[in-house]
C-alpha positions as CSV (number, residue, x, y, z in Angstrom):
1,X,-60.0,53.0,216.9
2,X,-57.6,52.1,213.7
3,X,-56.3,54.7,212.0
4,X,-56.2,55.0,208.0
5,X,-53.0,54.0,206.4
6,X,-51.6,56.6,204.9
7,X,-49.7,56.4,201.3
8,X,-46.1,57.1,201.7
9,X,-44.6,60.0,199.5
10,X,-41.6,58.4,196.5
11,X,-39.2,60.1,197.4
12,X,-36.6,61.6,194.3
13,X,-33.7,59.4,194.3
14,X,-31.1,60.7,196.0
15,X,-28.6,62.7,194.0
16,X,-24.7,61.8,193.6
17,X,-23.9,65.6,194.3
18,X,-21.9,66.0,190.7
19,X,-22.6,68.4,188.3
20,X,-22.9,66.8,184.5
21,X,-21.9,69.8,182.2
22,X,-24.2,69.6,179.0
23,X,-22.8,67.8,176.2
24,X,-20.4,69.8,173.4
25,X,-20.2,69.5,169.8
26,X,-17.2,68.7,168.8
27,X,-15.3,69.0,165.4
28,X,-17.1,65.9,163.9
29,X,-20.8,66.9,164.9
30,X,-19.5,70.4,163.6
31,X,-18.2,68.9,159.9
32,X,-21.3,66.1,159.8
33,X,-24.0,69.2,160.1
34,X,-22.1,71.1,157.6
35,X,-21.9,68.1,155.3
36,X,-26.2,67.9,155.5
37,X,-27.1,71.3,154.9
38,X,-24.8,71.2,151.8
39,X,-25.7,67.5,150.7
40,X,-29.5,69.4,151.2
41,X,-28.8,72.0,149.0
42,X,-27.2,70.1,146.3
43,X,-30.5,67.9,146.3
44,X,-32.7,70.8,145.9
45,X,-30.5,72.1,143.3
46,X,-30.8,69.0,141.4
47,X,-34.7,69.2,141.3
48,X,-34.7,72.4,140.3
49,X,-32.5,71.8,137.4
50,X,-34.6,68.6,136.7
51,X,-37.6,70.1,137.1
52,X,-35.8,73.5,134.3
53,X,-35.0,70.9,131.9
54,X,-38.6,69.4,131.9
55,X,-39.5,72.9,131.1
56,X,-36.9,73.3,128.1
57,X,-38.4,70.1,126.7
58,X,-41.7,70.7,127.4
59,X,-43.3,73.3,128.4
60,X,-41.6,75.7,125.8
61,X,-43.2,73.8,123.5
62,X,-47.2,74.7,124.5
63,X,-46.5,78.5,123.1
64,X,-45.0,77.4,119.7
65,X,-47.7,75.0,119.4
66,X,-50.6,77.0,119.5
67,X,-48.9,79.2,117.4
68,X,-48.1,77.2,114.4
69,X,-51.3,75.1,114.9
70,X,-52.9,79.3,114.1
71,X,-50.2,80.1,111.5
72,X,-51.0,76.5,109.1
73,X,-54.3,77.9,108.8
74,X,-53.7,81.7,108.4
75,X,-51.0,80.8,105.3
76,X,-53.5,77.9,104.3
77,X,-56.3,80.6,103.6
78,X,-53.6,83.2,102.0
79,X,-50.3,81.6,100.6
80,X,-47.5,84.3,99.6
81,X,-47.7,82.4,96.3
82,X,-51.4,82.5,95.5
83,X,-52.9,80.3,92.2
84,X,-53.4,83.7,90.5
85,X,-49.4,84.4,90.5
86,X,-48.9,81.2,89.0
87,X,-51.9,80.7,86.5
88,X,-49.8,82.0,83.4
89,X,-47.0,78.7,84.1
90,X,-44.5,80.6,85.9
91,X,-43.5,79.9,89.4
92,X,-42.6,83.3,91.0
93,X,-40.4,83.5,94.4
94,X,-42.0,83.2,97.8
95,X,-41.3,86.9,98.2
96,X,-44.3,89.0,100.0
97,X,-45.8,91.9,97.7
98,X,-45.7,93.9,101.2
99,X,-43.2,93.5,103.6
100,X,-43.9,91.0,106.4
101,X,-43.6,92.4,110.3
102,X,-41.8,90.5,112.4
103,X,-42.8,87.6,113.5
104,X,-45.6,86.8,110.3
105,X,-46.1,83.5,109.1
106,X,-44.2,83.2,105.3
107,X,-44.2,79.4,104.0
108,X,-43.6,75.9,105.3
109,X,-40.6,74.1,105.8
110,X,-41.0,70.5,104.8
111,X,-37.2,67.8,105.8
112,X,-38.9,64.6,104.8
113,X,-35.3,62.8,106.5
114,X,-36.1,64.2,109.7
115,X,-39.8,64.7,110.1
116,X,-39.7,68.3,109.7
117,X,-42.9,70.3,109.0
118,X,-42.9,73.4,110.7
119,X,-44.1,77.3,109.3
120,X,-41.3,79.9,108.8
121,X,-41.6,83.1,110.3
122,X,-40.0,86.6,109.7
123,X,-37.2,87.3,111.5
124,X,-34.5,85.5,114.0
125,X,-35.1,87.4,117.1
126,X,-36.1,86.0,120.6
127,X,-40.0,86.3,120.1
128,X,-39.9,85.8,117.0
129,X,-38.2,82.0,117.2
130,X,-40.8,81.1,119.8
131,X,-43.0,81.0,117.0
132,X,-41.0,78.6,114.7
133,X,-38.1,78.8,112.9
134,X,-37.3,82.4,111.2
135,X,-35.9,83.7,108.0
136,X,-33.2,86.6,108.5
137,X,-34.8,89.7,107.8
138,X,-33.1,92.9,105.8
139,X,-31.2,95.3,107.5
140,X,-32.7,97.9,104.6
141,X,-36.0,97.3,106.5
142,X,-36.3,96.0,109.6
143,X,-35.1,97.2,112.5
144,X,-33.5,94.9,114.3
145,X,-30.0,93.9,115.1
146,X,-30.5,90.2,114.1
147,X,-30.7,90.7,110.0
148,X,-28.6,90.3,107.3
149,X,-27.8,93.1,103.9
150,X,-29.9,91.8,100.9
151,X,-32.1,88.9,102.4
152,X,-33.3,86.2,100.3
153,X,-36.5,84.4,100.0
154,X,-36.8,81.1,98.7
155,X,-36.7,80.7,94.9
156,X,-34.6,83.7,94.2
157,X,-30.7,84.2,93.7
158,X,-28.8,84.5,96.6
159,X,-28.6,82.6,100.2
160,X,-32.1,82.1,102.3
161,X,-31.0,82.0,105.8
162,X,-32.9,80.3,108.4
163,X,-32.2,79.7,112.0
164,X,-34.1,77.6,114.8
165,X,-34.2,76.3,118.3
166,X,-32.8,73.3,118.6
167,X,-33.7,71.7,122.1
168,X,-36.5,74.3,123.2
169,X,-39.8,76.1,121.6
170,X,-40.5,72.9,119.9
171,X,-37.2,71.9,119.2
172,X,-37.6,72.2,114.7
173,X,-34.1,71.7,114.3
174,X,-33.9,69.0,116.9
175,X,-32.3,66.7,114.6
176,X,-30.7,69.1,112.1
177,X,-27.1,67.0,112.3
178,X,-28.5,63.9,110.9
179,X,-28.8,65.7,107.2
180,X,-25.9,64.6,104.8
181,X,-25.5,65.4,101.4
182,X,-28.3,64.5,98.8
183,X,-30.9,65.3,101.6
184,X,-33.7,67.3,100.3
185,X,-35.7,70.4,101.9
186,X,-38.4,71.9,100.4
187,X,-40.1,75.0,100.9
188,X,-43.9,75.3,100.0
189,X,-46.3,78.3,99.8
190,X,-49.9,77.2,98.3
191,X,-49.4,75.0,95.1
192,X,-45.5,76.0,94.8
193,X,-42.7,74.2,95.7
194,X,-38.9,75.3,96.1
195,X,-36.6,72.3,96.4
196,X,-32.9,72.4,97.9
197,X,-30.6,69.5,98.2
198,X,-28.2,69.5,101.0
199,X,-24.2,69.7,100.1
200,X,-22.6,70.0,103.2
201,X,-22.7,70.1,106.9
202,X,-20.1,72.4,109.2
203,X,-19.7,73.2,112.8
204,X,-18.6,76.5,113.6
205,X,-18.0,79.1,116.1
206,X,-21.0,81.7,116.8
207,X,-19.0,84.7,114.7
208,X,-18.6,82.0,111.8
209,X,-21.9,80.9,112.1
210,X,-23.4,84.7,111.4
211,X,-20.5,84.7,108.6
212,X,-22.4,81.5,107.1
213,X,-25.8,83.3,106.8
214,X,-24.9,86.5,104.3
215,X,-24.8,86.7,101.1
216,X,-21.6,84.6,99.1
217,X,-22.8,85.2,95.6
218,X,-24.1,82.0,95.3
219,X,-27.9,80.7,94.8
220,X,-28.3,78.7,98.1
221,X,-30.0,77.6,101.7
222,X,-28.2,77.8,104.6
223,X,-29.7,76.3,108.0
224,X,-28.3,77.5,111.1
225,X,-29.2,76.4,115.0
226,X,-27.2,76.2,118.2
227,X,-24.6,72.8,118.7
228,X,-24.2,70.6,120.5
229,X,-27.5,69.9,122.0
230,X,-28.5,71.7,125.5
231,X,-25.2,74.5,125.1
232,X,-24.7,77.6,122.5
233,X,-20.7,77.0,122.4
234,X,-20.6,76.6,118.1
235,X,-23.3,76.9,115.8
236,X,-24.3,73.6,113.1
237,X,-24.6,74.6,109.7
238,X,-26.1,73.3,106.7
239,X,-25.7,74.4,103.3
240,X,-28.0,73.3,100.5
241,X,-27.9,74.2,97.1
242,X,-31.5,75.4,94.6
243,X,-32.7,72.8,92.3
244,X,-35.9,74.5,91.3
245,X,-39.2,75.3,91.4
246,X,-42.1,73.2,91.0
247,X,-45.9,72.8,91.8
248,X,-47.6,70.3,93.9
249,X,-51.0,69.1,94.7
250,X,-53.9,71.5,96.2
251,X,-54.4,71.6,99.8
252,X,-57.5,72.3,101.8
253,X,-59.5,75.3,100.1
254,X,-58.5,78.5,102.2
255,X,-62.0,80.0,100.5
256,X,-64.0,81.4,102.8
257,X,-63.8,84.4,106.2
258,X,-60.4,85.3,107.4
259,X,-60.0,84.3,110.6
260,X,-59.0,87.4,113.2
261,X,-56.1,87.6,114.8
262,X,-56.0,84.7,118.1
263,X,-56.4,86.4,120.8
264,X,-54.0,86.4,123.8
265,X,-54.1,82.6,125.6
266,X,-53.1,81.6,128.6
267,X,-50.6,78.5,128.6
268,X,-51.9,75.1,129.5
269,X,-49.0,74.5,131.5
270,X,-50.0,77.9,133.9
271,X,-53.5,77.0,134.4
272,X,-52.7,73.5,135.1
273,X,-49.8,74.2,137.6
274,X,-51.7,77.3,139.1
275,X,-54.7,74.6,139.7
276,X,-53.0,71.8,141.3
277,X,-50.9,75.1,143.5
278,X,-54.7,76.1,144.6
279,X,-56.1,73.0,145.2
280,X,-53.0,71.4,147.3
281,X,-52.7,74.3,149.4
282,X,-56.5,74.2,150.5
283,X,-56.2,70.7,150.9
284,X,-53.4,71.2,153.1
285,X,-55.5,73.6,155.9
286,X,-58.4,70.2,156.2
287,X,-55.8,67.9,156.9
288,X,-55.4,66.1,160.5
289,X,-52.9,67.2,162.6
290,X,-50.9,63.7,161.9
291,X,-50.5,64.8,158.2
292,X,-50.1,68.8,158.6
293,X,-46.3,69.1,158.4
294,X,-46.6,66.6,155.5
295,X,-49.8,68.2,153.5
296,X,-47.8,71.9,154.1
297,X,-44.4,70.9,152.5
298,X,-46.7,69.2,149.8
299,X,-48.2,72.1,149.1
300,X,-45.7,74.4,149.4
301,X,-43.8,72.5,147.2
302,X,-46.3,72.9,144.5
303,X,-46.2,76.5,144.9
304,X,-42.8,76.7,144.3
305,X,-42.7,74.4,141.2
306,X,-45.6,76.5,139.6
307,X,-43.7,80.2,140.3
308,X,-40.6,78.6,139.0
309,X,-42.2,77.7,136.2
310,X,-44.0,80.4,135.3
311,X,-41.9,83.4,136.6
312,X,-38.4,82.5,136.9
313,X,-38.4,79.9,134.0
314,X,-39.1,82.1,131.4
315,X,-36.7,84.5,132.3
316,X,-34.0,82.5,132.9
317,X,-34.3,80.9,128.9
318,X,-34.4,84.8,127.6
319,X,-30.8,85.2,128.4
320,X,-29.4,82.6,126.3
321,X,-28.8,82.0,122.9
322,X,-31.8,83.0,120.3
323,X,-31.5,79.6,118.5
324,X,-30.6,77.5,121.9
């Protein structure tokens, strides 16, 4: 009787009886890891800063929009200068029988050179040049720091001084440095029209640039905004001098209800980004294992971008410049 072969056992090869110590990292593995995590941190630097500028550019922009778009027809319906004021032939100043609050829409701005139409609100603060660009306000009555002794509205003696953002909130005074002597600007409140003509352009220092906006004795304009573009280091100036008063063609017909105050709206850009946040990290938890990692970092990713956006962002822009 034959008995079953049996299957030998592998045996583990035999061992050369040395001990291999475990690799070490030496100064080059040491200096190449360091280089990563820096090169890593630069790159996510550099999106961030990308991704801050987009926001300068951009979304500043949404608030100053739907404010403006609510301020054209809130001065449309009830213009400072009203056709009664100017029904016996004379133009009066675009001065407001009751003093405006902060932030109130006054009059248009109209640059024909540099495609400016924009409305002009009261005062030069931060909130209130989210808005649009802002007259300087009288110390005498308002209290604020950012005002100047015996303010001027357009069509009376003295300087109107006006500042603006130049590269965020809409940008108005984006292209401010292209105006050169001759240019016109015109200011317009229902049927009346206060024309300037531009005599000179000047770069100054911030201190110089507040010098610029008080009174000199002199019946004038002066335009004031951050320079250069993107930085706060000197301040572009424009100076314009009155030509007069005139009237132009009737609008739209503001007859009819006044329209309430808007009420409070959330930004476009926030319930977009909060959206796509939402919806990425949901997607993320159905995904197959293969795609997990990738789907999280995705959505994380997202996350991040939205709650720069919305709460870092905005705080970061408050501590610069009011006309930046």
């Amino acid at each position: 009787m034959s008995t079953p072969m049996s299957t030998p056992t592998p045996r583990p090869p035999a061992s050369s009886g040395r001990f291999v110590p475990p690799r070490r990292r030496n100064r080059v593995d040491t200096v190449v890891g360091v280089i990563g995590v820096i090169g890593r941190i630069f790159v996510v630097a550099g999106v961030m800063l990308l991704f801050f500028t987009a926001y300068l550019l951009w979304g500043t922009g949404v608030y100053t929009k739907q404010q403006q778009s609510h301020f054209k027809a809130q001065i449309g319906a009830n213009p400072i200068v009203s056709d009664k004021a100017i029904a016996e032939g004379k133009i009066p100043a675009a001065r407001p029988t009751k003093a405006p609050k902060l932030g109130d829409p006054l009059f248009s701005i109209k640059v024909p050179k540099i495609g400016l139409d924009t409305i002009v609100v009261e005062g030069v603060g931060v909130d209130e040049l989210k808005k649009g660009p802002g007259l300087f306000p009288d110390c005498a009555t308002k209290e604020t720091s950012e005002c100047v002794s015996g303010a001027k509205y357009p069509g009376e003696n003295g300087n109107v001084a006006i500042s603006g953002h130049r590269t965020t909130y809409g940008a108005p005074f984006f292209r401010l440095n292209e105006l050169k002597k001759g240019d016109v600007i015109d200011f317009v409140s229902g049927r009346a029209r206060y024309r300037y003509r531009v005599r000179e352009q000047k770069i100054v220092d911030p201190v110089g640039g507040f010098q610029e906006v008080e009174q000199a004795g002199r019946t004038e304009l002066t335009l004031t905004s951050c320079h250069p573009r993107f930085s706060a280091a000197q301040r572009l100036v424009i100076k314009a001098n009155f030509e007069g008063s005139s009237l132009v063609a009737a609008g739209p017909s503001g007859q009819g209800p006044q329209r309430s105050a808007a009420p409070p709206v959330i930004p476009t850009d926030v319930i977009v980004l909060g959206s796509v946040a939402i919806a990425s990290a949901l997607a993320s938890l159905g995904l197959s294992k293969r795609y997990r990692w990738t789907a999280a970092y995705v959505a994380l990713g997202i996350v991040g971008a939205a709650g720069l956006w919305v709460g870092v962002f905005p705080r970061v822009l408050s501590l610069m410049p009011e006309n930046f």
